[in-house]
C-alpha positions in Angstrom: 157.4 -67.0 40.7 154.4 -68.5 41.2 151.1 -66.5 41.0 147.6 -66.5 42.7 145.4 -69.6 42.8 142.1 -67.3 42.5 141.2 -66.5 38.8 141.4 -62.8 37.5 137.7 -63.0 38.7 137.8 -63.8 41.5 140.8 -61.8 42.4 138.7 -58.4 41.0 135.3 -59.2 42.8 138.0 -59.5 46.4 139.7 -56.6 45.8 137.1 -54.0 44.7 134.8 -55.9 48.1 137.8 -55.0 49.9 138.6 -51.2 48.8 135.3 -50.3 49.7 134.8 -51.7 52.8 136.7 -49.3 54.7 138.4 -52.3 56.7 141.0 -51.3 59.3 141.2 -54.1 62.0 143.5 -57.1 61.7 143.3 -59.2 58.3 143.8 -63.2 58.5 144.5 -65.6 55.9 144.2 -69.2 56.3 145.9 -71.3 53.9 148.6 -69.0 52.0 149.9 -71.3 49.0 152.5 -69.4 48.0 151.5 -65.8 48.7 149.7 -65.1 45.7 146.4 -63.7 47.1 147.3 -62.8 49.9 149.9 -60.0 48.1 147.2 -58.8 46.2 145.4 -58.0 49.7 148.0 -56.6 51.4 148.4 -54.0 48.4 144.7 -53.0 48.3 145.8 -50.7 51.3 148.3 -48.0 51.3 151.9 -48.9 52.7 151.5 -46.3 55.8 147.9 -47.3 56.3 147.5 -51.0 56.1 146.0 -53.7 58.8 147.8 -56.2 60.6 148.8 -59.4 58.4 148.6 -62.8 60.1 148.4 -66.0 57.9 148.0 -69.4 59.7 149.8 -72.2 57.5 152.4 -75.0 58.3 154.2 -74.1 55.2 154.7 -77.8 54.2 152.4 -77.6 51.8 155.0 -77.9 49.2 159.0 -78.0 48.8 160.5 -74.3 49.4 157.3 -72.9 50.3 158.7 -70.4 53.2 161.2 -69.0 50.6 158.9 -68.5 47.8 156.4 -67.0 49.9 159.2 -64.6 51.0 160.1 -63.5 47.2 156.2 -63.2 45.9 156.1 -60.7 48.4 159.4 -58.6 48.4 158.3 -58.8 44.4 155.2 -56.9 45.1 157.4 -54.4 47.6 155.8 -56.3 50.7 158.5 -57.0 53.6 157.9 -60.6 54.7 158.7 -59.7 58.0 155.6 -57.1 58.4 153.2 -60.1 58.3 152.8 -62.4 61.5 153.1 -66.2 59.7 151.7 -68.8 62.9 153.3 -71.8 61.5 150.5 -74.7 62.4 147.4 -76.2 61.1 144.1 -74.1 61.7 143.0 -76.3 64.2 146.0 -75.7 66.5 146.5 -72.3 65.6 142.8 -71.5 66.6 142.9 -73.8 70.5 146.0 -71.5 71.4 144.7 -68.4 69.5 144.9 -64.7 71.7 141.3 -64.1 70.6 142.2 -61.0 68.7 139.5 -59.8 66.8 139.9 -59.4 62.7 138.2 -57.6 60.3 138.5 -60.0 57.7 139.3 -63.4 56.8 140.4 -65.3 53.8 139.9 -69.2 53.9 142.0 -71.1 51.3 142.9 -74.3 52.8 142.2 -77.8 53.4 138.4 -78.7 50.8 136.9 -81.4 53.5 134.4 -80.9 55.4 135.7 -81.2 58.5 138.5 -79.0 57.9 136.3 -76.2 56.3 133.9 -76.3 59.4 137.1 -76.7 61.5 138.7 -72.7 59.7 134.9 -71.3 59.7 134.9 -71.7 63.9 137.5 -69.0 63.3 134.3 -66.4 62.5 134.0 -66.4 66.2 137.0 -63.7 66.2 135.4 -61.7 63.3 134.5 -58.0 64.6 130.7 -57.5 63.6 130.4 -55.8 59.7 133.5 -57.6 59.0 134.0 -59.8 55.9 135.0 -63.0 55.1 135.7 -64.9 52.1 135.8 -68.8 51.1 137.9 -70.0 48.0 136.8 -72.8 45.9 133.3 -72.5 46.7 131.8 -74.9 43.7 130.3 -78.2 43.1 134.0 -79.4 42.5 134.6 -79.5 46.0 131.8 -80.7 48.0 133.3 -80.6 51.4 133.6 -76.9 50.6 129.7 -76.4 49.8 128.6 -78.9 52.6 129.7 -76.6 55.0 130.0 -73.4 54.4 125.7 -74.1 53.7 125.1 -75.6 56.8 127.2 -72.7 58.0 125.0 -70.1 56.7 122.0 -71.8 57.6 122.8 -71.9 61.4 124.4 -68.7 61.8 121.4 -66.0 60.8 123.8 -62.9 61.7 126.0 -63.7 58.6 124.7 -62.9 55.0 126.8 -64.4 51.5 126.7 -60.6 49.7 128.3 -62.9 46.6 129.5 -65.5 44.9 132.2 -65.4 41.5 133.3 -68.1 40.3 134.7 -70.0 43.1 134.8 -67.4 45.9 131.7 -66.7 48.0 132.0 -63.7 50.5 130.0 -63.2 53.7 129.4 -60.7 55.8 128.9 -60.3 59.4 125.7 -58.8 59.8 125.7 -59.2 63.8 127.3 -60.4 66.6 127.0 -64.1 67.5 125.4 -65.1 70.9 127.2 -68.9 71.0 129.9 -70.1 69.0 129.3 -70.0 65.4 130.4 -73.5 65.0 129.5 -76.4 67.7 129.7 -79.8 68.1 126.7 -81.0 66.0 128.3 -79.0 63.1 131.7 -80.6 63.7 129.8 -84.1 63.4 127.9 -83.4 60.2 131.1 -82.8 58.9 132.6 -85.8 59.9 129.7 -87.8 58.7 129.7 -85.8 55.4 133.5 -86.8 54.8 132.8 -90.4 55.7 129.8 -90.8 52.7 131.8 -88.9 50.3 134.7 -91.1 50.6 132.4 -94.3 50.5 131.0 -93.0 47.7 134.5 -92.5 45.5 135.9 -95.9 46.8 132.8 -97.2 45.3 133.1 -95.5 42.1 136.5 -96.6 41.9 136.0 -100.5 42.4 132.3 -100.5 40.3 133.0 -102.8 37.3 132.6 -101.0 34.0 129.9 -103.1 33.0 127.8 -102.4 35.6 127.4 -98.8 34.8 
């Protein structure tokens, strides 16, 4: 069985930001691994009394993925079949998207920039006081930091109430009068990917005597 990719702390600082949120709209997860977090999530709320489930993955991120996914759940007394899986990337998941609103979202996908700023267009379905949260938030991954700043710096009606370890959550503070993400954020993503990757292919071919 393979377990959460969130640390213990990360996990506790979710969970208790979730129990008291009183939360009852539709929950999305984007990026599933193997079901590890999102398990956790599902459990926060009793089995009579819990949100609609939909995670947006192609489930190729690894070899048996689907059928792991299904027994970290029926392990934790979850039925796979109670959560809506949209088999896809973000990005194709979000042009066909039904525009249902959520109460929360869980990003753990793709770390470029492009693809973070691509999954944080996805706010644009989040009700107003509704929460979302961003996994490996840290210098580590720059992509990650790039955007999810540029994010908050554009979109006043959202406020970061936190940050542990690697997992930053935000709330919405207000509803959005244009999309949260346009196309000048979609380029300094693109522009972002293309320095970062000039700047590790020149790392990689500097000669050691150089440094």
């Amino acid at each position: 069985m393979r377990g959460a990719e969130t640390t213990e702390a990360e996990r506790a600082f979710l969970l208790d930001t979730l129990q008291n949120a009183s939360l009852v709209g539709p929950h999305l997860e984007i990026g599933t691994a193997a079901a590890g977090t999102l398990r956790e999530i599902v459990n926060v709320y009793p089995p009579g009394a819990r949100p609609k489930f939909v995670v947006v993955d192609p489930l190729t991120y690894f070899q048996g993925q689907k059928s792991l996914i299904a027994s970290n759940l029926k392990a934790y007394g979850i039925d796979p079949a109670s959560i809506e899986f949209v088999e896809t990337t973000s990005t194709r998941a979000f042009r066909r998207s039904s525009f249902q609103r959520f109460s929360f979202i869980f990003i753990d996908a793709v770390h470029d920039a492009t693809h973070v700023t691509q999954d944080l267009a996805w706010t644009r379905f989040l009700e107003e006081d509704g929460l979302l949260a961003r996994h490996d938030y840290s210098p580590r991954f720059p992509g990650v930091m790039a955007a999810v700043d540029r994010y908050l710096c554009r979109n006043a009606g959202y406020e970061a109430i936190g940050v542990v370890d690697s997992l930053i959550i935000i709330a919405k503070r207000a509803k959005s009068l244009r999309p949260e993400v346009g196309v000048l954020d979609r380029l300094f993503a693109a522009m972002f990917d293309l320095r970062v990757r000039a700047m590790r292919s020149y790392a990689k071919r500097k000669p050691a005597w150089s440094a």
